[in-house]
N, C-alpha and C positions, 0 to 999 in steps of 0.2 A: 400509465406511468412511464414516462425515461429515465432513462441511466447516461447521465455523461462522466466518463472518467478520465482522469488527468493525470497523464504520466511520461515519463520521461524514457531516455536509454540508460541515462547517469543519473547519480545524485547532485544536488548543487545547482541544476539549472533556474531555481525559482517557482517548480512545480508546488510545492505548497501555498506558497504565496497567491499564485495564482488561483488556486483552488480556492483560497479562503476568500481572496475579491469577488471570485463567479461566484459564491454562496450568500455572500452577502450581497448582490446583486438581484437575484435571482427572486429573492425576497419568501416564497414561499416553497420552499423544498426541504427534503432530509440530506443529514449530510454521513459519508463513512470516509471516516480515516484507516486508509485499508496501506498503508507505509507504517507497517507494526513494530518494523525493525529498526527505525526511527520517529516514531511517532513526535512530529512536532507540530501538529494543526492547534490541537489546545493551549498551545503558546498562545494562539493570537485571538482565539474564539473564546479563551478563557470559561471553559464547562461547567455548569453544575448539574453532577452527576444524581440520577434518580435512578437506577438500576444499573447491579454489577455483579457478576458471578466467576466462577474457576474456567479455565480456559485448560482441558488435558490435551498436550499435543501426541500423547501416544503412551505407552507402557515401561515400566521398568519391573526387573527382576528381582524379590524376595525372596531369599534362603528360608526354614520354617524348621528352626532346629531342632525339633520334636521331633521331626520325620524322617531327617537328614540322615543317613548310616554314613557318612564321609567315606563315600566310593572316589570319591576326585574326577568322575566324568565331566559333571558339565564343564570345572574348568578347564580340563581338557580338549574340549569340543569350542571352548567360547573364542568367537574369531574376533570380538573385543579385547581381550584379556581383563576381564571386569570383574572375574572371579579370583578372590584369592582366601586360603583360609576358610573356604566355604564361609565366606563372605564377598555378597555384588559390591560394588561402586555405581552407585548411581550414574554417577557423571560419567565415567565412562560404560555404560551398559547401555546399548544400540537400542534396545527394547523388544529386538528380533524374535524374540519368544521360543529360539531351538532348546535351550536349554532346558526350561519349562517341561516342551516334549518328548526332551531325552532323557530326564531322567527316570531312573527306576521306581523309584519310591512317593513320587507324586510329593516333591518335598519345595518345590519351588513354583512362586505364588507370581500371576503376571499383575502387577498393582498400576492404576493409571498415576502419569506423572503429568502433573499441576505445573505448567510452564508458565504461566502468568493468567492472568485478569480483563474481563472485560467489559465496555460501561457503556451505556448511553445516559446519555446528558442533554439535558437545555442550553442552548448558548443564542445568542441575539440573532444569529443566522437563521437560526431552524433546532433540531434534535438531529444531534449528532452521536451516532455509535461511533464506538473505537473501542482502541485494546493495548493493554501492556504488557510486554514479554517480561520472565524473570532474565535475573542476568546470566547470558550463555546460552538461553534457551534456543532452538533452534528451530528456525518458522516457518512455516510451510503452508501451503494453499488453504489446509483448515482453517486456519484463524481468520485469512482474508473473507476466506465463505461464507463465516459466522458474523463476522463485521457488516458487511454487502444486505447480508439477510437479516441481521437487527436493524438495519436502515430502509428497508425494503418493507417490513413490516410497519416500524415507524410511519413511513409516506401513505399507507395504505391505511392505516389507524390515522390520519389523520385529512387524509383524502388531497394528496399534495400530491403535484403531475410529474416531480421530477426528486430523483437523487441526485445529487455530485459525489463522485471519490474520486480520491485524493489517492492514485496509486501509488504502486512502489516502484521504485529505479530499476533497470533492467532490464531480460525477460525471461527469467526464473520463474519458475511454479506460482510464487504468490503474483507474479507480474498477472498470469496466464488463469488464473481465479478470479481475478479485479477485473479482467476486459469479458471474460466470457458472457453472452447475456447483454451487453451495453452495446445502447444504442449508437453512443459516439463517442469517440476518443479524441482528446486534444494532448497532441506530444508536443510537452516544451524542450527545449532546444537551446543550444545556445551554438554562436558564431567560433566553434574550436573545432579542431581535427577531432578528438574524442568526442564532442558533441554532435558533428554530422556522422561520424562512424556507428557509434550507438543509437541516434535517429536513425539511420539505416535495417539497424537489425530491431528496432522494435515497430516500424511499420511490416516488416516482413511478419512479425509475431502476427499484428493484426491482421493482415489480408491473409493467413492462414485459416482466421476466425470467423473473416467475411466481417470485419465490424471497421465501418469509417472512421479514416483520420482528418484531421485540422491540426496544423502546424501552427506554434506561437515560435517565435523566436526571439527570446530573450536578450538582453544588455546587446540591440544587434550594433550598434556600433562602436564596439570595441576590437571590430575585426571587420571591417564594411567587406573586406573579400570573401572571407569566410563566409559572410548570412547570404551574399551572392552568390556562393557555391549551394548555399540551401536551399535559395528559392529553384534558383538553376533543375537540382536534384527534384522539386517538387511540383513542378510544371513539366520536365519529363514526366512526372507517375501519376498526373494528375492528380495532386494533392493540394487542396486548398489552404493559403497561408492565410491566417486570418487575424495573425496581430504581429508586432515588431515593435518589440517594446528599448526605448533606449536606457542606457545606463545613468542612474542616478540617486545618491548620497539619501537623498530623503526614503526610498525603499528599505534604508536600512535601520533609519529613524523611526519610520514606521512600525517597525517590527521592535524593535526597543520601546516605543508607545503602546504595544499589544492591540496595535490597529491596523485591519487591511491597508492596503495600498488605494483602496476607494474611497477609505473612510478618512485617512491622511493626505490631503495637497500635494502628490508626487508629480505635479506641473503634466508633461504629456505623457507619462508612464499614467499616472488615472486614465488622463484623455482615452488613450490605447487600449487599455480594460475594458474602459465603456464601450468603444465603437467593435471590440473583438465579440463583449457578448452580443450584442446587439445581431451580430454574424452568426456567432452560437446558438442563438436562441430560432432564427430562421431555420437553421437547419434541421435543427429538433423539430421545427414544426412543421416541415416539408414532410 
């Protein structure tokens, strides 16, 4: 089995987009929406979900007022300030569990907190795991983990040679959970000073990982200097660019029709998809 995962340095560049043409291209893979903190793949792949469960990103503190002699330590101790009244706040309680340990009376309970939900689904592409954070929740490498590894088992239950995900912007913890493990990374891009700055530090993330890039770059002619400054950049590091995709109205159409950009007439933005996997898929099989 491979892993190719598609991610960016920013949000906005068209990384989903992309994601969901390669899957639907691809014709027989699993697919993970591992961008939790905006999850918008099921926009367009429209899921029907067949399994979902609780998603704990970590612990919160329960007072247990039977036990409680109201010494006032832990809120004393608590570098949240979450205790008051010998009463937590959830929302603001870190989950750090000192207080737990501090106190005397063994009067506070560490309870797992249910940050959102997780699914895998049937959609025309393939089975697609994903996940939804509650609101505020705060995301972290686990969820991406769990996402990766219901799509991984998915491909193996079904004996299919390849995953795609769908990473996250960045190169934060969840960026740094999505690439681990993967066979190859495709960083979309686009032709902007914040677009080649960010491209910058997320190949660095990779070649820390030892896991190949492929450069797409996006809407490139809405700055012909700038995607010249990219390619520039990627032939100094030897980076192979393997699509340039232009700006146009119907990708957005597209996406208002809840269809990739393969499956919608986007004149040479399809064209460009096609002949990128086409390059994608050699490499996989090198």
């Amino acid at each position: 089995m491979k892993q190719l995962t598609v991610i960016s340095g920013k949000g906005g560049t068209g990384k989903t987009s992309i994601a969901a043409a390669l899957s639907v291209l691809a014709q027989s893979s699993a697919i993970a929406d591992c961008d939790v903190d905006a999850a918008d793949l099921h926009l367009l792949l429209e899921p029907d979900t067949v399994e979902n469960g609780d998603f704990s990103g970590g612990m919160f503190a329960r007072i247990d007022a039977s036990r409680c002699t109201r010494c006032g330590l832990c809120e004393r101790l608590c570098r949240s300030n979450a205790i008051h009244d010998f009463t937590v706040d959830p929302i603001s309680c870190e989950g750090c569990g000192f207080c737990a340990r501090a106190c005397p009376d063994e009067a506070i309970i560490m309870e797992p907190n249910h940050s959102g939900k997780w699914f895998i689904s049937n959609t025309r592409a393939g089975t697609m795991a994903h996940a939804r954070l509650g609101i505020a929740e705060e995301n972290s490498g686990k969820l991406v983990t769990l996402v990766r590894k219901n799509a991984q088992n998915a491909a193996e239950n079904e004996e299919l040679e390849l995953v795609i995900t769908d990473g996250p912007p960045g190169i934060g913890c969840p960026v740094i959970a999505s690439i681990t493990g993967a066979d190859l990374l495709l960083a979309v891009t686009e032709p902007t000073i914040s677009g080649i700055h960010d491209l910058k530090r997320v190949v660095e993330v990779a070649r820390h990982f030892n896991v190949p890039v492929l450069v797409c770059i996006n809407k490139c002619d809405i700055n012909p200097y700038n995607a010249g400054k990219i390619e520039e950049y990627c032939t100094e590091n030897g980076i192979e660019v393997v699509g340039k995709m232009p700006h146009d109205p119907e990708v957005t159409r597209a996406m208002i029709l809840r269809k990739t950009i393969v499956e919608h007439d986007c004149g040479h933005v399809t064209v460009e998809v096609n002949k990128m996997w086409e390059r994608i898929r050699e490499r996989l099989d090198a």
